[in-house]
N, C-alpha and C positions, 0 to 999 in steps of 0.2 A: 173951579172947584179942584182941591188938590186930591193928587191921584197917588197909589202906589205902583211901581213895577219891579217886577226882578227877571235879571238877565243874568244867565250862566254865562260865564268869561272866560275864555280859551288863550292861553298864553302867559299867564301869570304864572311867574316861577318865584317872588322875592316880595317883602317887603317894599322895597321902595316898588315896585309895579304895582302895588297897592296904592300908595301914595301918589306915584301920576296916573293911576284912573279917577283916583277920589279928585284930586285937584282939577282933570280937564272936564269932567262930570259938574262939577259944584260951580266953574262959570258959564253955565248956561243960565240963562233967563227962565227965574220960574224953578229952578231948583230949590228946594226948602232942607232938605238932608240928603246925605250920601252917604251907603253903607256899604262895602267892600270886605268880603273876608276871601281871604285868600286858601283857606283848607277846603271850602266846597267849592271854589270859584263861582261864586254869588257876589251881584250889585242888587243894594235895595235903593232906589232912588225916591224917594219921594216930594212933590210937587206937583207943576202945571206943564213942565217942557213936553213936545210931542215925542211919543218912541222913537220918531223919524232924526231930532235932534240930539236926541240920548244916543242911540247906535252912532251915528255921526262923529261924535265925539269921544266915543269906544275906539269907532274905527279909527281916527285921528290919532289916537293915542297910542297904538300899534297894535290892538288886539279885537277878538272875533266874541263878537254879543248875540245870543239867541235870546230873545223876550222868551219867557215861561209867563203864558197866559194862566191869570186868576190863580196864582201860585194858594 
């Protein structure tokens, strides 16, 4: 069952930092959309991937994710 999450994103200063969270976010298995705005520092991902894989791939990408539960 696909789920929604949102995680505040710490580190985003530009454009393209928007662009490589969306992109290492969107190859996870089980991703369905990716949404990134960079004025609130907000990811809305939604899918099946675990939080545990989404942060994962936050942190991969050079930056610091807190899940906001039942935003």
């Amino acid at each position: 069952m696909s789920q929604q999450y949102y995680f505040k994103v710490n580190g985003m200063k530009c454009g393209c930092c928007v662009s490589t969270l969306e992109k290492a976010i969107k190859q996870l298995p089980g991703v369905e959309s990716v949404e990134v705005d960079l004025d609130t520092a907000m990811a809305v991902v939604k899918g099946t991937p675990s939080v545990e894989s989404i942060r994962n791939a936050i942190d991969a990408a050079g930056f610091n994710a807190i899940l906001i539960p039942d935003k």
